[in-house]
N, C-alpha and C positions, 0 to 999 in steps of 0.2 A: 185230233181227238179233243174233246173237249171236258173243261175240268171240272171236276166233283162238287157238285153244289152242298154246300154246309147247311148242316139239320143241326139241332142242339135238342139232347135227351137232355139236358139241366134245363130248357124252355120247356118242355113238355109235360116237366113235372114240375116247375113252377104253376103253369095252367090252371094244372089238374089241383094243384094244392089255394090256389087261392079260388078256385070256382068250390070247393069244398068248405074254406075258408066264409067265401060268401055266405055262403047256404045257412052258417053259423049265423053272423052278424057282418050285414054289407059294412058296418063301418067300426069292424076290429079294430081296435087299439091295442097293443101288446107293451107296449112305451111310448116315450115322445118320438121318436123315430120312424118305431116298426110300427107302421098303420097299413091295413089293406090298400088305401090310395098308395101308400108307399111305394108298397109289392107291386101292385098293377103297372106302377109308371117307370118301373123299375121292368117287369117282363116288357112293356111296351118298346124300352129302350132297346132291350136285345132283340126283340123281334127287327126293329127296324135296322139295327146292324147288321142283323141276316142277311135282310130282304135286300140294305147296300150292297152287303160283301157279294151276295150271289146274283144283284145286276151286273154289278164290277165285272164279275168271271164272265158273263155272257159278253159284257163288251168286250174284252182283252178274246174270246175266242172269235168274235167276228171280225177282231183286227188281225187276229191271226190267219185267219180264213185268207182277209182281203190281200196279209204281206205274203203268203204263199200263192197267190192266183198272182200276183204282179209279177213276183220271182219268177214263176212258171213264163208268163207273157214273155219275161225280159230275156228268160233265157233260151227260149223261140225264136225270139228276133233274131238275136245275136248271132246263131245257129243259120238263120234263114238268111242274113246279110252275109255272115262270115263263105257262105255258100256261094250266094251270087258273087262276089268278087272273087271265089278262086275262077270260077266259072269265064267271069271277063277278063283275067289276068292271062290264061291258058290261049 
């Protein structure tokens, strides 16, 4: 089964608040700190945490894919060898 990929409703309404923000003045200043560049570089960073975390997940489930296809293989073999030797032992 594969795991739940992360949304963030606090990214969403970051977005919405500084595309609003813009509309105001693209180069808000609120203090030395809090500046629209701020805010933006600041959503930009969590977006791209996202978009790590939720590659992460995709690999971790195609590695899980791949260690239950192998287990399956392994435990086939095992099965199919453990067979033919009783087979030639008899």
């Amino acid at each position: 089964m594969a795991r739940q990929k992360r949304g963030s409703q606090i990214l969403v309404q970051a977005e919405q608040r500084a595309a609003g923000l813009t509309t105001i003045d693209p180069n808000l200043t609120l203090s030395d700190e809090s500046t629209l560049s701020n805010y933006s570089k600041l959503i930009q960073k969590l977006r791209t945490q996202i978009d790590t975390y939720n590659a992460t997940l995709s690999t971790l489930d195609e590695l899980t894919r791949d260690i239950k296809a192998t287990e399956t293989l392994l435990t086939r073999s095992f099965r199919t060898n453990a067979r033919r030797s009783r087979c030639q032992i008899r």
